[in-house]
Backbone bond lengths (Angstrom), bond angles and torsions (degrees), N, CA, C in turn:
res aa  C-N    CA-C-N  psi(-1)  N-CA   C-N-CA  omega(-1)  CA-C   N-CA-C  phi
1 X - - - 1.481 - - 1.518 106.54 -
2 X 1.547 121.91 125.96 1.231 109.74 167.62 1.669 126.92 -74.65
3 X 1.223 93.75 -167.75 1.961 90.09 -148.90 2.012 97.16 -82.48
4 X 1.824 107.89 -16.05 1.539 101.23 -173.28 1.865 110.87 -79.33
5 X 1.841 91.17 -18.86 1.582 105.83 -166.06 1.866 88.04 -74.79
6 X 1.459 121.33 -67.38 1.257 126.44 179.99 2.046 104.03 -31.38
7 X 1.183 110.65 -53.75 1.658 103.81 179.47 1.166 137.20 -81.03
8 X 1.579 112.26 -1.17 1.498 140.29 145.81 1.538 115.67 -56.37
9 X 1.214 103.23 -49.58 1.495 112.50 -173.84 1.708 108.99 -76.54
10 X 1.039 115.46 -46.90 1.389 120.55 167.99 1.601 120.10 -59.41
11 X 1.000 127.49 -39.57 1.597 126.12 179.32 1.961 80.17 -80.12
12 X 1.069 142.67 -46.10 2.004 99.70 -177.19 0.878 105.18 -92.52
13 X 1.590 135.66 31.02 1.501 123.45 164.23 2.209 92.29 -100.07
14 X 1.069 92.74 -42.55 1.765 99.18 164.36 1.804 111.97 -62.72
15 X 0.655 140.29 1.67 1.805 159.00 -169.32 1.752 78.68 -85.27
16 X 1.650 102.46 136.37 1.533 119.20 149.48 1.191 105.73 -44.70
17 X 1.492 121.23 148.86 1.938 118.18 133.64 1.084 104.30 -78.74
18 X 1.229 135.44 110.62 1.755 131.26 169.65 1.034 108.87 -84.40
19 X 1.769 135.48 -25.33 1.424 136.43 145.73 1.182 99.95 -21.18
20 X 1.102 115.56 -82.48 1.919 117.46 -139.64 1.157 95.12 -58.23
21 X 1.637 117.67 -74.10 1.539 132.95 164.94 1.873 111.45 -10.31
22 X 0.863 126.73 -37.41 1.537 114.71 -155.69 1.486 76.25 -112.74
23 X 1.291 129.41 -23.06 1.815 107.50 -172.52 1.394 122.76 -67.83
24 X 1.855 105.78 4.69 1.330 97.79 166.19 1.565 118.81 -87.98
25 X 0.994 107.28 3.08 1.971 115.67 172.08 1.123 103.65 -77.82
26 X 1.114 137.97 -82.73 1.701 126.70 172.41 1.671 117.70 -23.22
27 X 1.507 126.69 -19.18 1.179 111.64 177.90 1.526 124.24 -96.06
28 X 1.987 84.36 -23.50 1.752 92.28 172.97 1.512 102.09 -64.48
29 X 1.181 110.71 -39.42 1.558 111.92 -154.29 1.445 125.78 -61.33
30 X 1.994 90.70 -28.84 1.483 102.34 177.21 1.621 111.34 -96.36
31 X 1.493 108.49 11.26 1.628 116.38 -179.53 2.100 86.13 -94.58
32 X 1.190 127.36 -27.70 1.403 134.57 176.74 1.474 102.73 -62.66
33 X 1.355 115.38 -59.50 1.456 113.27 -170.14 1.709 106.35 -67.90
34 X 0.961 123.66 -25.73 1.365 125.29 169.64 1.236 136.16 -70.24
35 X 1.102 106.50 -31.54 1.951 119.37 164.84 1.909 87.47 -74.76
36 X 1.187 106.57 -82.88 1.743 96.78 -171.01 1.853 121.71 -16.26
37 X 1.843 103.13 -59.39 1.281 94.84 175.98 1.421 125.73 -83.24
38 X 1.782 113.33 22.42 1.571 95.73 178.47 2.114 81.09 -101.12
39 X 1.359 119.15 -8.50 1.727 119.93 -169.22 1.554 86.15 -74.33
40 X 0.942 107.48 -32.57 1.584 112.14 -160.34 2.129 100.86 -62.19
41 X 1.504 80.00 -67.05 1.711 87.43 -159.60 1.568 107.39 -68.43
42 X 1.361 118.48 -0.94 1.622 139.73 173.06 1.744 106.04 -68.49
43 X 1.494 103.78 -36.20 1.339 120.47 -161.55 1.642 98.80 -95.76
44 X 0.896 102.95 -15.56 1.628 118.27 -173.24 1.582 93.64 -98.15
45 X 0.847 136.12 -58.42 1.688 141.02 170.06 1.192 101.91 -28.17
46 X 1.176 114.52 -81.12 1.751 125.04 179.57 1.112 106.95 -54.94
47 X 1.283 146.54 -109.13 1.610 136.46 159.29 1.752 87.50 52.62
48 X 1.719 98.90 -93.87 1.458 132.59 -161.72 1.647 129.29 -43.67
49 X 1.855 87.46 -34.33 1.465 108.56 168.77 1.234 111.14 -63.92
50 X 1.817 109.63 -70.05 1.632 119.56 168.76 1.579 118.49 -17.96
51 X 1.345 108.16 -67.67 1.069 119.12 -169.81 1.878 116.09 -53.56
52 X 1.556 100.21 -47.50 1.459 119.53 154.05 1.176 127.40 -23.20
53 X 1.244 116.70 -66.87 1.214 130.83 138.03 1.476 154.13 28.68
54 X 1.638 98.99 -115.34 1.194 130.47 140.53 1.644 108.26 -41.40
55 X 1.309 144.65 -51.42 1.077 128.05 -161.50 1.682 111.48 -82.27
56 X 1.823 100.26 3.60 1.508 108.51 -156.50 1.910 90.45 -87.81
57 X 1.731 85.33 -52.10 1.610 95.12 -178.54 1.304 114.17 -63.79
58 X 1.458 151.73 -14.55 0.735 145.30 -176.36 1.431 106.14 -80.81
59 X 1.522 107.86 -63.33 1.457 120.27 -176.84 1.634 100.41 -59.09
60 X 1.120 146.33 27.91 1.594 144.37 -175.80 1.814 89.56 -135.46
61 X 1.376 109.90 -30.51 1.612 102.29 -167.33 1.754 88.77 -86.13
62 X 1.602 109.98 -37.60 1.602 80.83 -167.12 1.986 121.61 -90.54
63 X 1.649 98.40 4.68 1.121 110.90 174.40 2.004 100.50 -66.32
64 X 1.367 96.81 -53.75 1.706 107.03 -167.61 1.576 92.05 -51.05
65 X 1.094 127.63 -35.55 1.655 122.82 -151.22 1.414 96.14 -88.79
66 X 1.504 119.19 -32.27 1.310 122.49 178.28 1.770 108.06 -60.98
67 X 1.284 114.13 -53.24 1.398 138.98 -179.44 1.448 118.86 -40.96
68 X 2.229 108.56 -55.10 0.949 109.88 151.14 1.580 139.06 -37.97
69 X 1.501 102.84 -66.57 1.626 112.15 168.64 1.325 115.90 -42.00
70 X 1.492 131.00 -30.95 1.499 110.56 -178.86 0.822 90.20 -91.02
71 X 1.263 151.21 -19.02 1.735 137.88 -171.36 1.678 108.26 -73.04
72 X 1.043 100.20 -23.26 1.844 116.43 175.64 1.029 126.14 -77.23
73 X 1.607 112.97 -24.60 1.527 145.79 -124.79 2.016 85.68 -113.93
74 X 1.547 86.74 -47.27 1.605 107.49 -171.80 1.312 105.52 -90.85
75 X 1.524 134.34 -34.78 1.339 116.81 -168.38 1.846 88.63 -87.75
76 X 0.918 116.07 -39.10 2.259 103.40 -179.58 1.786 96.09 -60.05
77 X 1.418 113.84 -16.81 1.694 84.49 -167.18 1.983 93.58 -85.93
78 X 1.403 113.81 -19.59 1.315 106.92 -177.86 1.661 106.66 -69.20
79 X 1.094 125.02 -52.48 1.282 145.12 -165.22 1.953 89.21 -54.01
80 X 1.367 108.58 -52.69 1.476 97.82 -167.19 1.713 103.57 -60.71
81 X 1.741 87.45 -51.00 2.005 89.18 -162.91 2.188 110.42 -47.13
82 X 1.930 112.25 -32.42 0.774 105.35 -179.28 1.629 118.19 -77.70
83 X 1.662 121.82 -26.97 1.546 105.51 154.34 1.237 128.48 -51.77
84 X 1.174 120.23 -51.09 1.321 137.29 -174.35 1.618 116.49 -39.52
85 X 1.458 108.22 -40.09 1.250 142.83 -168.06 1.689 106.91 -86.21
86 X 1.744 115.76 -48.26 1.450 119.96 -173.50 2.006 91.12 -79.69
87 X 1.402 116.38 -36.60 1.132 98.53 174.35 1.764 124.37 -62.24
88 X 0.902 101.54 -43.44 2.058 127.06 179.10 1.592 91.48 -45.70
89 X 1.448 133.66 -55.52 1.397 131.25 -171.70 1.529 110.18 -79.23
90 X 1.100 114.95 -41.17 1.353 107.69 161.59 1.208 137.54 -34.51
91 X 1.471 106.94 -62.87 1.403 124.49 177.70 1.265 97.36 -23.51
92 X 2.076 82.28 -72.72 2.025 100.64 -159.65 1.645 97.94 -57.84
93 X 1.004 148.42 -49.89 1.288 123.81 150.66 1.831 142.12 13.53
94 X 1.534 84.96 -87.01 1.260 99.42 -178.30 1.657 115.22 -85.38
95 X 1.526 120.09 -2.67 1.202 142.08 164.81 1.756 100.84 -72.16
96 X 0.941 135.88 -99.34 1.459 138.39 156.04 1.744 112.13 3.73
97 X 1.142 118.33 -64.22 0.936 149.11 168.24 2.014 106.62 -6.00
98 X 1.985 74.66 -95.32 1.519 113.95 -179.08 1.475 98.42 -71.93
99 X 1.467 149.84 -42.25 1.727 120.51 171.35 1.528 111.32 -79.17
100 X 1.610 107.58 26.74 1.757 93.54 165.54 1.055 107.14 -137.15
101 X 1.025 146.61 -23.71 1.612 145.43 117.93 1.631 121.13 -2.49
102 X 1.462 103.10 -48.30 1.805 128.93 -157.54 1.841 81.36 -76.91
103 X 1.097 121.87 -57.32 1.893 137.88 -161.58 1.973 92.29 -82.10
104 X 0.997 114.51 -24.12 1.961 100.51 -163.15 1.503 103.10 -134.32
105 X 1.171 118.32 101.05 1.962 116.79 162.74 1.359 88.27 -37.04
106 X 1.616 119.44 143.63 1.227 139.05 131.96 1.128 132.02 -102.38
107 X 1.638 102.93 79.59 1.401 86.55 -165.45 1.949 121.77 -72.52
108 X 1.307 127.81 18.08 1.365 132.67 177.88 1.681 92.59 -94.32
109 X 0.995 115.95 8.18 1.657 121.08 158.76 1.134 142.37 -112.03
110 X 1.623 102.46 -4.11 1.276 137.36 157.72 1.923 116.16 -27.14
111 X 1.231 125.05 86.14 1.641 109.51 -163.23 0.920 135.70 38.51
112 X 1.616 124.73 19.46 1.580 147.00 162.61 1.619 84.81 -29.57
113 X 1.479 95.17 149.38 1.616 104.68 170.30 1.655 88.42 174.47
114 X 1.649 127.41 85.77 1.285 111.71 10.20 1.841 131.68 -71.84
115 X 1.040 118.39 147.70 1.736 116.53 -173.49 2.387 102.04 -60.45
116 X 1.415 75.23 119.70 1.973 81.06 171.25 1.292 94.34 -99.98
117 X 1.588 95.64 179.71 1.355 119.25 -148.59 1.404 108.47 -68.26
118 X 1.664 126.30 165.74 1.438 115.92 173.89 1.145 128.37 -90.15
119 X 1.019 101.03 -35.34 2.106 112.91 175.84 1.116 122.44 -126.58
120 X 1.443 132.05 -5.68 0.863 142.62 176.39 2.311 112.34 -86.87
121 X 0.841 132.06 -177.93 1.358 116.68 150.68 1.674 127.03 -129.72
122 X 1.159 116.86 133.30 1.172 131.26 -171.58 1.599 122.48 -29.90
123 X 1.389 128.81 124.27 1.268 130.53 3.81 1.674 122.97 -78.08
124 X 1.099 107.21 4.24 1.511 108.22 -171.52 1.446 121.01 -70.84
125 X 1.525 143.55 100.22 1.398 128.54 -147.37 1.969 105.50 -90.33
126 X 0.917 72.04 153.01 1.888 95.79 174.31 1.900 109.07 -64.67
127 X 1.263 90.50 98.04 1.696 93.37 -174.29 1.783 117.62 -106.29
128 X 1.004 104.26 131.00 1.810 103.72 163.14 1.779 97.47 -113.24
129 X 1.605 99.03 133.32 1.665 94.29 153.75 0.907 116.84 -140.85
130 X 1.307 117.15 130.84 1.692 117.26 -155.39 1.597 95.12 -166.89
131 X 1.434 100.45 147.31 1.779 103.53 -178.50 1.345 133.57 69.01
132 X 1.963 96.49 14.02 1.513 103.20 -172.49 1.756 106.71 80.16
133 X 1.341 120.91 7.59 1.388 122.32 172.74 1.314 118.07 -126.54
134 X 1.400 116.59 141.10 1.615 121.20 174.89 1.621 114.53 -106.76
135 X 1.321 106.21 125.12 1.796 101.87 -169.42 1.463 106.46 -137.09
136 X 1.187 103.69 116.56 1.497 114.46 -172.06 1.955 104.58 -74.26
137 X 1.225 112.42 166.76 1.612 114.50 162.62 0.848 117.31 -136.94
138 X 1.306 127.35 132.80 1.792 119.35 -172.30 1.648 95.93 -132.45
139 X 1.284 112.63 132.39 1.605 127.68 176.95 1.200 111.93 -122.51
140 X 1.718 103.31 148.51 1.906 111.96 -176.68 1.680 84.02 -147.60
141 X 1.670 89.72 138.54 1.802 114.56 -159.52 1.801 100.64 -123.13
142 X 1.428 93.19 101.96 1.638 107.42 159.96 1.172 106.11 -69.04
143 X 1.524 112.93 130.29 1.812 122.18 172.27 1.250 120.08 -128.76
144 X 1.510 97.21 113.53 1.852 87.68 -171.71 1.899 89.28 -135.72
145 X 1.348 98.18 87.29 1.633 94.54 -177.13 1.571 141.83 -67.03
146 X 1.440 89.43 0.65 1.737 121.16 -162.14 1.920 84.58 -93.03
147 X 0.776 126.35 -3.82 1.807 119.49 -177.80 1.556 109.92 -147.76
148 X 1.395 100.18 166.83 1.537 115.23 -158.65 1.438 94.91 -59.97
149 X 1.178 114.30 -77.86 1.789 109.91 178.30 1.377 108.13 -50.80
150 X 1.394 113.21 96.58 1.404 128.95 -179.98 1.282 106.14 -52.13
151 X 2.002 114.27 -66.16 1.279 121.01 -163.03 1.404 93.89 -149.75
152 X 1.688 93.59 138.06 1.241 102.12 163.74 1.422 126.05 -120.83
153 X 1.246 113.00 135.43 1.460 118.76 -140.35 2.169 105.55 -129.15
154 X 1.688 97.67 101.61 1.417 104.46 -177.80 1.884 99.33 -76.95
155 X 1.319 82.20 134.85 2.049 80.43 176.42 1.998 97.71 -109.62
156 X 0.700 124.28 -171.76 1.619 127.50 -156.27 1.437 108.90 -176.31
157 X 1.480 152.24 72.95 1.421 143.36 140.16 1.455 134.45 -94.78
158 X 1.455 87.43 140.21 1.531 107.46 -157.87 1.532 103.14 -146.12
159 X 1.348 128.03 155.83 1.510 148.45 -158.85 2.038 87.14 -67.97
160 X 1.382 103.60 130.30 1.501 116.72 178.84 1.333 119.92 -40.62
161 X 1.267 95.91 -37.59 1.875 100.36 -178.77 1.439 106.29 -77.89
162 X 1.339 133.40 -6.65 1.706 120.63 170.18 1.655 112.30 -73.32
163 X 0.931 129.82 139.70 1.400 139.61 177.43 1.706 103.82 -65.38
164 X 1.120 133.69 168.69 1.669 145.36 -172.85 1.268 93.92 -62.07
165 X 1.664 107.09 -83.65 1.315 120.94 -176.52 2.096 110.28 -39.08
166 X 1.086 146.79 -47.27 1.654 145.49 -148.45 2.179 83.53 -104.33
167 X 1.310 96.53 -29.09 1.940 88.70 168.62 1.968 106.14 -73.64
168 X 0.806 97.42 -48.53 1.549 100.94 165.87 1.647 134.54 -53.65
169 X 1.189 106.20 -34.52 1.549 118.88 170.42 1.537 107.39 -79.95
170 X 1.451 112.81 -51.79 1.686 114.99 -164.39 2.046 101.05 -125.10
171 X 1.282 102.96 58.41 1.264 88.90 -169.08 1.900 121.84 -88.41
172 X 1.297 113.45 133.53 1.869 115.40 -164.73 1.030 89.59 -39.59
173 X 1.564 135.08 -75.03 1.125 146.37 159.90 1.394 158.89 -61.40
174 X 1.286 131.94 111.48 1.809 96.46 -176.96 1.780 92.66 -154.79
175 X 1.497 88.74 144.37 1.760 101.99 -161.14 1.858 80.58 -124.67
176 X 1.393 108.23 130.09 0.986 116.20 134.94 1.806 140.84 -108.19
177 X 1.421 118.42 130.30 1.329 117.48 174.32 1.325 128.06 -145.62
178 X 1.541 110.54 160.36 1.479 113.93 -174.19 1.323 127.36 -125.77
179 X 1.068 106.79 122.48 1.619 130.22 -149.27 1.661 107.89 -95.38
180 X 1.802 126.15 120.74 0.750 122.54 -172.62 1.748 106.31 -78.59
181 X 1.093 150.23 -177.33 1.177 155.71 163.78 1.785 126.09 -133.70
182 X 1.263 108.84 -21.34 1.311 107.64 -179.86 1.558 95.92 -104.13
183 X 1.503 86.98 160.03 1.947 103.71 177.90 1.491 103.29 -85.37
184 X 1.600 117.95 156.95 1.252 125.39 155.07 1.704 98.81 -97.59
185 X 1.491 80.18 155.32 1.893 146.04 -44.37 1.758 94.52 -27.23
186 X 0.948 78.03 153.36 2.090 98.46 178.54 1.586 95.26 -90.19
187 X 1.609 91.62 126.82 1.289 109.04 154.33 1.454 138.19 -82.18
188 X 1.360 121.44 -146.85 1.351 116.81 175.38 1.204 110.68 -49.92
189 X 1.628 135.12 148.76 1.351 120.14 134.87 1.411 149.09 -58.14
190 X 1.557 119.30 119.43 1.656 110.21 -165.92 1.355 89.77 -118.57
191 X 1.476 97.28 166.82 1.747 124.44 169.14 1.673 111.75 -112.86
192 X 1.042 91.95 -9.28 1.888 93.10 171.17 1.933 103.73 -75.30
193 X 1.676 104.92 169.43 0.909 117.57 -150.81 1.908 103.89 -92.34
194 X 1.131 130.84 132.75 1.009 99.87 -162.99 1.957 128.99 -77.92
195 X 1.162 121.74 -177.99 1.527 115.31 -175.42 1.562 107.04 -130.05
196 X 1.480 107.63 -84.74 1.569 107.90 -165.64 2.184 96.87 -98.48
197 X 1.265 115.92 28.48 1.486 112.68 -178.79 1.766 103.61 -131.94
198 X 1.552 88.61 10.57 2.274 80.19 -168.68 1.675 100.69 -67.13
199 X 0.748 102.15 148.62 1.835 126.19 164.20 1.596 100.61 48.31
200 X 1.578 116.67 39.61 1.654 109.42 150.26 1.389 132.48 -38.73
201 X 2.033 105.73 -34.05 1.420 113.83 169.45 1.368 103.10 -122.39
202 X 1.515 112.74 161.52 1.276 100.07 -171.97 1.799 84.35 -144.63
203 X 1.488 132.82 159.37 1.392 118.35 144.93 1.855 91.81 -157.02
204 X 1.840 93.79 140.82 1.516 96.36 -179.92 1.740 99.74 -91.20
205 X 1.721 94.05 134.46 1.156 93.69 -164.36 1.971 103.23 -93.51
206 X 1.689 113.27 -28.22 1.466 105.39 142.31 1.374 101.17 -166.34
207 X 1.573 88.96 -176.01 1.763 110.13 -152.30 1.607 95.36 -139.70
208 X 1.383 107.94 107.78 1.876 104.86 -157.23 1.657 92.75 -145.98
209 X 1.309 120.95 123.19 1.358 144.04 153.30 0.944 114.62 -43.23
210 X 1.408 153.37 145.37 1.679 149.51 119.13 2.044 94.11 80.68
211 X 1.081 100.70 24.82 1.738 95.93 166.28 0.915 146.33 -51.98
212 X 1.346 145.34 114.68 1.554 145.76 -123.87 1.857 79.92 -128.83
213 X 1.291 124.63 84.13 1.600 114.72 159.74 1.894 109.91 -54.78
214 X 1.277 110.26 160.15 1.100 94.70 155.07 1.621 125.96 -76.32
215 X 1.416 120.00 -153.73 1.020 120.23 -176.78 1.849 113.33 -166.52
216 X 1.169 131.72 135.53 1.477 129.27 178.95 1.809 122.22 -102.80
217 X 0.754 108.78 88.18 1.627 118.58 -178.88 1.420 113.08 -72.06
218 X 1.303 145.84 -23.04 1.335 144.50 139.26 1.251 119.79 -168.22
219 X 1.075 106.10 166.57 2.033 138.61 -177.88 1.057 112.28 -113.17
220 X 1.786 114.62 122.56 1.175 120.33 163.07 1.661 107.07 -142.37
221 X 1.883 111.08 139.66 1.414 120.74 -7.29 1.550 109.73 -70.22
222 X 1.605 118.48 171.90 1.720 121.29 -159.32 1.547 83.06 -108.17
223 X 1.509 111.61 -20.88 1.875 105.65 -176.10 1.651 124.90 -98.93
224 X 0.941 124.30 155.90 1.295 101.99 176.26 1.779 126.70 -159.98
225 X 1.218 153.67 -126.94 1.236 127.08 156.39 1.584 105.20 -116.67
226 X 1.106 142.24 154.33 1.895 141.50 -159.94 1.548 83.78 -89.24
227 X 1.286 153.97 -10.92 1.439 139.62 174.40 1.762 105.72 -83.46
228 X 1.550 105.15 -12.43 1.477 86.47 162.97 1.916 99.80 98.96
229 X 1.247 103.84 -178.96 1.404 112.17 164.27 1.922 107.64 78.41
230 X 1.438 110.29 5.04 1.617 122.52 178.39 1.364 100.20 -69.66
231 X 1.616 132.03 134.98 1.045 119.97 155.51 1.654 117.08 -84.93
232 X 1.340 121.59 161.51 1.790 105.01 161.42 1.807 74.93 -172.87
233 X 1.711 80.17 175.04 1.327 115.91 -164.63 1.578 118.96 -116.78
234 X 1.066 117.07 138.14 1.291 141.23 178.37 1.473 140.03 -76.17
235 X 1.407 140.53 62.27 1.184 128.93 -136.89 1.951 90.50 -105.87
236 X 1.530 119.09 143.63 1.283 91.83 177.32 1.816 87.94 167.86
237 X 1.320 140.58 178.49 1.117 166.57 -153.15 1.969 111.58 -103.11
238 X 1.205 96.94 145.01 1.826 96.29 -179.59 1.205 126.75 32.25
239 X 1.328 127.44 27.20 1.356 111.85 150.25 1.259 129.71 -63.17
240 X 1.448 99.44 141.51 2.195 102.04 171.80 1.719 89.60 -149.53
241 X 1.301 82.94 161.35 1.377 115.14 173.55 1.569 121.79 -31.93
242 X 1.351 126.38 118.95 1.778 130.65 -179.78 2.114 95.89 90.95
243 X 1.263 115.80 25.61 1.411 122.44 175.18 1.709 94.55 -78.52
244 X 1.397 116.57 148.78 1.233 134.63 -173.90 1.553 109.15 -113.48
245 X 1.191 125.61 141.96 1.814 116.11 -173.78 1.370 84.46 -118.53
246 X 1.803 121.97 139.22 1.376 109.37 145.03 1.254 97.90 -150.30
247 X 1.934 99.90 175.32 1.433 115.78 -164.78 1.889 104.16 -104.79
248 X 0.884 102.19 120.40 1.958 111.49 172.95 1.461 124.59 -78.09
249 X 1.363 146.75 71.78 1.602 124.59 -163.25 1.366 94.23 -43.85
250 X 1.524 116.56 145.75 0.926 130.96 159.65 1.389 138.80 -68.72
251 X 1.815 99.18 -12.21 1.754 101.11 146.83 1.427 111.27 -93.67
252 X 1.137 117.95 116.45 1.317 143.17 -166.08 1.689 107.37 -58.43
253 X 0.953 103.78 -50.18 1.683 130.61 -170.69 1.547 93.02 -53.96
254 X 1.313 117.16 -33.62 1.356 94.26 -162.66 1.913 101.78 -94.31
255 X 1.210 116.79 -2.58 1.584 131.34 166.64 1.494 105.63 66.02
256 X 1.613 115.42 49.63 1.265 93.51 -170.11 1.644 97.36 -120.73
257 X 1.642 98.18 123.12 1.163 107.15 177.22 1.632 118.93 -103.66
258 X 0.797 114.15 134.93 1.689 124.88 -169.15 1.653 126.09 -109.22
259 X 1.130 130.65 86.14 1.478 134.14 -158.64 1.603 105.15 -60.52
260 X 1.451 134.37 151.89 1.287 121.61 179.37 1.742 90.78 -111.94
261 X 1.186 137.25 -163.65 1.080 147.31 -137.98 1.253 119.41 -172.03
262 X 1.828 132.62 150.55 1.212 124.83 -149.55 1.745 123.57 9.76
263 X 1.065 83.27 64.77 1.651 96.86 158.56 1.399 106.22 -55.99
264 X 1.327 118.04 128.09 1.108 118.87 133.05 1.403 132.59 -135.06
265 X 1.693 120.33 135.63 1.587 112.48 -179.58 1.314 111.51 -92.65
266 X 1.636 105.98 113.65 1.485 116.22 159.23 1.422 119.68 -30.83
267 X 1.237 79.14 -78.93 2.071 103.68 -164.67 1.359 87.48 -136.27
268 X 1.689 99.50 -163.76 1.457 124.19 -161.43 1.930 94.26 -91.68
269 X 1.176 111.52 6.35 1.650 115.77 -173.00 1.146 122.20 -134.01
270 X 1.722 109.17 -9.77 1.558 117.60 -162.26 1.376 113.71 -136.07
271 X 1.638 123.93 124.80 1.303 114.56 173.22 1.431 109.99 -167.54
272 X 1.464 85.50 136.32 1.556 101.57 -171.65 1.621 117.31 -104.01
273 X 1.435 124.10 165.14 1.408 119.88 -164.00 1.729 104.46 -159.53
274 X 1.217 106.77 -155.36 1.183 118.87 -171.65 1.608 102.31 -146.99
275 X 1.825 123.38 149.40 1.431 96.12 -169.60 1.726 81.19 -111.12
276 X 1.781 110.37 168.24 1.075 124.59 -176.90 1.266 109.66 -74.97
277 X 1.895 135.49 -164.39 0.665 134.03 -169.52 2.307 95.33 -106.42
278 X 1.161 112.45 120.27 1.321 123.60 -160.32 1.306 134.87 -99.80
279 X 1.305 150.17 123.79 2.020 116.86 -174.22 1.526 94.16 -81.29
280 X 1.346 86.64 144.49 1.954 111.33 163.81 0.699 136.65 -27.61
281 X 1.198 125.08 98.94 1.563 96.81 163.87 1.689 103.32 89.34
282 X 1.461 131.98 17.27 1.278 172.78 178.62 1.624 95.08 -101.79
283 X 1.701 111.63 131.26 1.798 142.42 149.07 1.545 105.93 -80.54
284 X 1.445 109.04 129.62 1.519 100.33 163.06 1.553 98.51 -138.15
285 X 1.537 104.06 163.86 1.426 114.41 -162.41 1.346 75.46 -109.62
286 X 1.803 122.94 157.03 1.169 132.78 -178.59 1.021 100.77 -125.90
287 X 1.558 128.63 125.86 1.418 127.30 146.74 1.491 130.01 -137.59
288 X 1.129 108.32 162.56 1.542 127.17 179.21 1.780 102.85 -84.57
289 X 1.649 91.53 143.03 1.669 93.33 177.30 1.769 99.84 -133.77
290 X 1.421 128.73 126.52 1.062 115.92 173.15 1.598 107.69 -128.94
291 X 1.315 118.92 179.96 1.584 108.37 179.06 1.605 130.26 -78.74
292 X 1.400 86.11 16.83 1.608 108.61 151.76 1.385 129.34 -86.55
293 X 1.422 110.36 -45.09 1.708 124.01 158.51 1.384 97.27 152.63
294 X 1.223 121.12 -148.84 1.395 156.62 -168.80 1.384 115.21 -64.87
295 X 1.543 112.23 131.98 1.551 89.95 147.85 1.702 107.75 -106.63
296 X 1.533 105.60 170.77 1.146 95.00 178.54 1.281 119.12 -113.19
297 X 1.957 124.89 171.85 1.397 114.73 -139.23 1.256 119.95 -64.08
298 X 1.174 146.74 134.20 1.049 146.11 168.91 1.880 145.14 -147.36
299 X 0.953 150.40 -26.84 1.359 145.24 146.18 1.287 103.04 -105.90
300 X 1.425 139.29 120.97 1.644 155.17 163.09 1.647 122.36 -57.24
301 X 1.231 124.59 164.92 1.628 131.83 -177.37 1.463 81.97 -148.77
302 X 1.478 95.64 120.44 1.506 115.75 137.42 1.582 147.35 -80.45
303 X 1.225 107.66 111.40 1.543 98.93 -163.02 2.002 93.07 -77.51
304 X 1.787 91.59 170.04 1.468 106.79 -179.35 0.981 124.56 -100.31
């Protein structure tokens, strides 16, 4: 080998390796990518939790909402079984009621207003308890013995603890019916009370839930002349159209009911009439009758 070839060869054996030298950059670089993907999958951790999370609270909100609904689910099914139940005693109530009424004059029911008891006698009230419920019945007996519908007879049940009168205004129940009294073929006509012929006919004239009777809150004028022919006015609750006005003596005993005349219904609050022909010097209880029932007694007309 000559001596320029020999000093050729020696200056690239004297030459850097810049290979080797630079192969420590590739190791930092992949020590770079390695911190990044542990930031990475850190970020991915959390992400995962969050998300965790959220699906925890949600699934807790729609469990509670579920939870609610059966709790709703259960208090409407109690609420029904216990209507269901105050209605069920009623019935039998007002069933009891009306076939012992139909068989026995009462006469302590005689234009009662408030309505006393039906089979029982006063103060002692007419009870059914049945179904875990106690339901009183209170009845008031129209008597007009001179015609086929002998008596007509409002029945009224309501929870034991309501008083006569607040069973009468808002009563659960209330059956009205009218009870024939004479036998076929009809005999003589009597005014006595009947015994072994009460309620030969019977027809319920209705059978009404949660019944709103009307009601009369006052009369003006309350006085008037006993020949009748006074107009006055009617201020008072549920009136409608084909409502009947009449006058009650206020001694009961003597059963004298008194029809008033040109009725007319204003509104659902207002109604005006005409008064009948009256005795002197006579109290009458005034009421409204609609095909709801009765009202009960309340502001008086004095005849003159």
């Amino acid at each position: 080998m000559t001596l320029k070839m020999r000093q050729a060869t020696r200056r690239i054996r004297l030459m850097p390796d810049w290979r080797k030298e630079s192969y420590s950059g590739p190791i930092c670089l992949g020590s770079h990518k390695s911190v990044k993907s542990q930031m990475w999958q850190r970020g991915e951790d959390g992400s995962s939790l969050i998300l965790a999370l959220v699906f925890m609270i949600v699934t807790s909100l729609v469990v509670l909402s579920l939870a609610n609904l059966a709790k709703n689910d259960l208090n409407n099914t109690a609420k029904f079984k216990s209507a269901q139940s105050l209605q069920s005693t009623a019935n039998s109530a007002t069933e009891l009621a009306m076939n012992s009424i139909r068989y026995n004059f009462m006469p302590q029911t005689l234009n009662a207003s408030p309505p006393q008891p039906c089979w029982t006698t006063s103060p002692t009230p007419s009870l059914v308890n049945l179904n875990g419920q106690s339901i009183a019945a209170w009845c008031s007996t129209q008597w007009t013995p001179l015609s086929d519908n002998t008596r007509l007879v409002t029945i009224v049940a309501c929870d034991s603890t309501a008083s006569a009168a607040a069973c009468a205004s808002t009563p659960v129940l209330q059956a009205v019916v009218t009870f024939d009294d004479y036998p076929t073929p009809r005999g003589a006509v009597s005014t006595a009370q009947c015994t072994s012929t009460c309620g030969v006919g019977m027809t319920v004239d209705s059978w009404v839930f949660d019944a709103m009777p009307p009601s009369v809150q006052s009369i003006s004028p309350s006085t008037g002349s006993a020949s009748g022919g006074t107009t006055f006015t009617l201020v008072g609750t549920g009136f409608v159209s084909g409502a009947t006005v009449s006058f009650v003596n206020s001694n009961l005993n003597t059963n004298v009911i008194l029809s008033a005349t040109n009725v007319t219904v204003l509104n659902s609050t207002t109604i005006t009439a005409t008064t009948p022909t009256m005795t002197s010097g006579a109290t009458y209880y005034v009421t409204v009758t609609t095909p709801v029932g009765a009202s009960v007694f309340g502001p008086t007309f004095s005849s003159q």
